[in-house]
C-alpha positions, 0 to 999 in steps of 0.5 A: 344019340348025342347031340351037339348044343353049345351055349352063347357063353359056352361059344364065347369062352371057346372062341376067346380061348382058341383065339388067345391060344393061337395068337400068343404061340404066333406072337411068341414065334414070330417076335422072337429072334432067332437067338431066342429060338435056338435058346427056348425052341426046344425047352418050350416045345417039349413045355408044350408037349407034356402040358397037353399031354396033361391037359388031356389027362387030367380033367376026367378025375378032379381029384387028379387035376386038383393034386396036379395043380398043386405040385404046380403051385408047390413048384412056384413056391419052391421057386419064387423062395429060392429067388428071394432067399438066394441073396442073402443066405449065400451071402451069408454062409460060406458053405452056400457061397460058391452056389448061385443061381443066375436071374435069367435061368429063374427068369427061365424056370418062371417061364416055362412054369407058366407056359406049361400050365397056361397049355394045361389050362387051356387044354382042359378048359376046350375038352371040358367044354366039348364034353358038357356040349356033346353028352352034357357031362360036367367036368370040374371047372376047378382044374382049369382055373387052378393051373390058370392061377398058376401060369398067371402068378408064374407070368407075373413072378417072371416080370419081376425078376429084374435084370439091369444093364451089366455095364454100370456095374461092369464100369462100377467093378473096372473102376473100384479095382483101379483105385483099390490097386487090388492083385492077388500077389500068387498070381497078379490078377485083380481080385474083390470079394463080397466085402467089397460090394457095399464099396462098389455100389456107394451112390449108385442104385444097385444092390449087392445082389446086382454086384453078384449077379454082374460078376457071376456073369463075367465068371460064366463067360469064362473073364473071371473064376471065385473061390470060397471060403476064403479069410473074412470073406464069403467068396472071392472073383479074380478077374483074369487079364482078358476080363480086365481088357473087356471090363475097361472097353466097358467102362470107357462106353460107359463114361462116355455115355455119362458125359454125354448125358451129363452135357445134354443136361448142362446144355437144357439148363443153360437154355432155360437160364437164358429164357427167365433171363429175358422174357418176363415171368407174367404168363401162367401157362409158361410159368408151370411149364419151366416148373414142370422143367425144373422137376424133370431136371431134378429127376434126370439128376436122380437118374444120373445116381445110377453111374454111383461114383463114376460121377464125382459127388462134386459134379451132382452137387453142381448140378442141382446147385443150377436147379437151384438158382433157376428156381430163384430165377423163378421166385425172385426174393420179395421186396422188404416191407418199407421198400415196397412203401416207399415205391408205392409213394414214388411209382414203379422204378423206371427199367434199366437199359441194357447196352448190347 
């Protein structure tokens, strides 16, 4: 007769796991909207049926398990080289330029890759330590730890796929087609095509992918439609007339948001001004601070480069020409050598007085 004899680490790796396991689903069931539920309760439930259906299967044969996690492995291959491959090949071919495949559904494909084999992984790591506990017979420890590495370099290859704010781009798009005065002359609507993106991104920090990304958005919501092959270009999007009412509500937001961020700015500089103005620079610790203010000003003007020309290359010259002078303010110009001389014989100059 069988006994039942679990280790201190067999019982610790048991109750990390179960407990793991039983946070992340409530996690991911209770933090999620309802929109979300809608959009992956099914994919991820059915994720999680067939992983620990697997997750039973596999661990009894390791050859099974092993050939399992490598189509697993094979599956993320195929997908992280679709995503860092799609860019540039179809924007390179024209007989791939129509095809494309949005960040969120990799985002997607990533996720439900990992979900389903961390279950595998973790259904296999409970019945190969009940089993070892039960009758003492081993089971392979390479099948759970393969399918782990899978769901971890799957989770992190999710956290990877970066997806911006469409409005900068969206405002970016609005405000390159008003200034090119770009219409289609069949049929009146405003058009741009993969040449252009290199133009809409100018100063800005977004990538022609981003452009692309951004306006296949449009085109899924049913604001625009691309055709391909065209004359020169890869494919081209015309923006039908609703998408050009939605495209400047969104610029207009996103102008207004500019400015604002742009006068908060202006405003702190001007604080600081009036602070190296009258207070005498002889404290240490308020010396690196307006340092450390200095460099934050310079950073916010970094930032600022993500509205790329919707910001006058004049207006971000101002900018850091005020960081400038505050940064004189800072480090007043040395004395020459002959000057300094002549005070050393005659003492310190008396301060001048101010008439308010």
């Amino acid at each position: 007769m069988s006994t039942v004899s679990l280790t201190v680490p067999d019982l610790i790796l048991l109750s990390m796991t179960v407990t793991s396991a039983i946070v992340a689903v409530r996690v991911l069931w209770n933090l999620a909207s309802k929109r979300h539920k809608r959009a992956y309760g099914g994919p991820v439930r059915w994720v999680f049926v067939l992983g620990t259906i697997a997750g039973f299967a596999l661990p009894w044969n390791e050859t099974a398990g092993l050939i399992g996690a490598f189509v697993s492995s094979l599956i993320l291959l195929v997908l992280a080289s679709t995503y860092s491959l799609l860019g540039w090949r179809t924007t390179g071919s024209k007989s791939l330029a129509l095809a494309w495949i949005p960040r969120e559904t990799m985002r997607d494909w990533f996720l439900y890759l990992s979900v389903g084999a961390g279950v595998i992984g973790v259904v296999t790591t409970l019945i190969s330590l009940v089993v070892n506990s039960i009758n003492g017979q081993g089971l392979s420890n390479y099948v759970p730890l393969a399918f782990d590495t899978v769901s971890i370099l799957s989770a992190l290859l999710e956290f990877t796929v970066y997806i911006p704010s469409y409005s900068n781009i969206f405002a970016l798009v609005y405000s390159f087609i008003v200034h090119a005065k770009r219409v289609a002359p069949d049929s009146g609507e405003p058009y741009l095509d993969d040449l252009d993106f290199k133009r809409i991104t100018e100063g800005s920090h977004y990538t022609d992918f981003e452009v692309r990304d951004a306006l296949e958005s449009l085109v899924a919501k049913g604001f625009a439609s691309k055709i391909s092959p065209v004359p020169v270009a890869r494919i081209v999007f015309k923006i039908s007339s609703y998408g050009i009412r939605y495209l400047r509500s969104v610029w207009e937001e996103v102008f207004f948001s500019m400015e604002r961020e742009k006068a908060q700015l202006e405003s702190r500089m001007l604080y600081l001004h009036e602070k190296l103005r009258y207070t005498p620079m002889t404290d240490r610790v308020l010396e690196k601070r307006v340092r450390d203010e200095l460099a934050g000003f310079r950073r916010d003007i970094e930032d600022l480069g993500a509205y790329g020309l919707l910001l006058a290359e004049t207006k971000r010259t101002d900018l850091y020409e005020k960081v400038s002078d505050l940064e004189r303010m800072l480090t007043p110009p040395k004395k020459p050598k002959k000057q300094e001389e002549k005070q050393a014989e005659t003492g310190p100059e008396p301060d001048p007085e101010y008439d308010f």
